[in-house]
C-alpha positions as a Python dict, from the first residue, in 0.01 Angstrom:
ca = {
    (1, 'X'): (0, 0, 0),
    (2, 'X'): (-307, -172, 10),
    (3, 'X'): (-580, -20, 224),
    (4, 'X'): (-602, -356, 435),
    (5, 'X'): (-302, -287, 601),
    (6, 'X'): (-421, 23, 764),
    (7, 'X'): (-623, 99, 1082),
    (8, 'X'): (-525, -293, 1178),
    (9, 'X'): (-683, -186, 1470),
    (10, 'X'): (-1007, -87, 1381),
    (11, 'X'): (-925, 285, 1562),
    (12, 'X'): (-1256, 447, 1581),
    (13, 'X'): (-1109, 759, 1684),
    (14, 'X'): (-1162, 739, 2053),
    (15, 'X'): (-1082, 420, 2105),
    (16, 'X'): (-951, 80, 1920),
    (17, 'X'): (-1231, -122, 1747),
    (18, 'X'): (-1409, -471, 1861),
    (19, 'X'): (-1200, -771, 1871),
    (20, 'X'): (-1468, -890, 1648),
    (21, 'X'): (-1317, -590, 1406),
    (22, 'X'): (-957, -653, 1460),
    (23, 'X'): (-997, -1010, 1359),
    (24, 'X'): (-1221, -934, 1035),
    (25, 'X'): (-885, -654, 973),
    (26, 'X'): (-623, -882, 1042),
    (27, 'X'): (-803, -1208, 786),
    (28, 'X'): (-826, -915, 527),
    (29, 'X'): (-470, -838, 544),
    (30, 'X'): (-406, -1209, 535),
    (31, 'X'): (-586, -1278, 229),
    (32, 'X'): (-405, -982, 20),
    (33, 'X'): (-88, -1147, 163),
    (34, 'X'): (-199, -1460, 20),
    (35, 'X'): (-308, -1291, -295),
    (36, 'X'): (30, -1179, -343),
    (37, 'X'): (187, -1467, -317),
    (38, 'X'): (-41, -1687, -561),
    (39, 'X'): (-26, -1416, -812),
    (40, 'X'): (354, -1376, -857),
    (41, 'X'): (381, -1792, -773),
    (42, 'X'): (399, -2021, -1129),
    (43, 'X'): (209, -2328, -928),
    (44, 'X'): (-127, -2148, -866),
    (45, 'X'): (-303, -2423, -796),
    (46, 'X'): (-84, -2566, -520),
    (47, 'X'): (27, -2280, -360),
    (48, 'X'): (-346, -2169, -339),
    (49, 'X'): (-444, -2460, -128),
    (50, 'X'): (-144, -2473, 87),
    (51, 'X'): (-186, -2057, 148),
    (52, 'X'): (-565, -2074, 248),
    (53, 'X'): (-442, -2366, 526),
    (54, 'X'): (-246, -2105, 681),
    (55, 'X'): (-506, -1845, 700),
    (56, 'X'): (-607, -1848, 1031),
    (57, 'X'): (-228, -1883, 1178),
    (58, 'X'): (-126, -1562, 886),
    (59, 'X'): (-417, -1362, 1075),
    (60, 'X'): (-296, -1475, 1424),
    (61, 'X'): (26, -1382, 1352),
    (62, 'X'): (-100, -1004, 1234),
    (63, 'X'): (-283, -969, 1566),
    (64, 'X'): (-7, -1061, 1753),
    (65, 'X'): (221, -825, 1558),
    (66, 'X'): (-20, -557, 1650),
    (67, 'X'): (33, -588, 2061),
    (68, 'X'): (204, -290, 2210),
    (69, 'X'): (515, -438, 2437),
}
């Protein structure tokens, strides 16, 4: 497993990291997500594009997976 998918919370060991650090964690895991994809996809250069539009929604989507309920 890639090391971007752990400590999604930034855990400093007393307490959870910034939201500033949680967000920088959660694009991270996003972009080896998209790196996946657009290495095992034929169509690099379109998939590439379309991958990086969803960035910010992948990332939101990782935080929100994250919340305790």
């Amino acid at each position: 497993m890639s090391d971007n998918f752990k400590n999604l919370h930034r855990h400093t060991g007393v307490r959870d990291g910034s939201p500033s650090a949680q967000r920088d964690a959660a694009v991270s895991a996003a972009l080896t997500l998209i790196n996946s994809k657009v290495a095992n996809t034929p169509e690099h250069t379109t998939i590439l594009k379309e991958e990086m539009a969803n960035l910010s929604n992948y990332a939101d989507l990782i935080q929100e997976a994250l919340k305790v309920k």
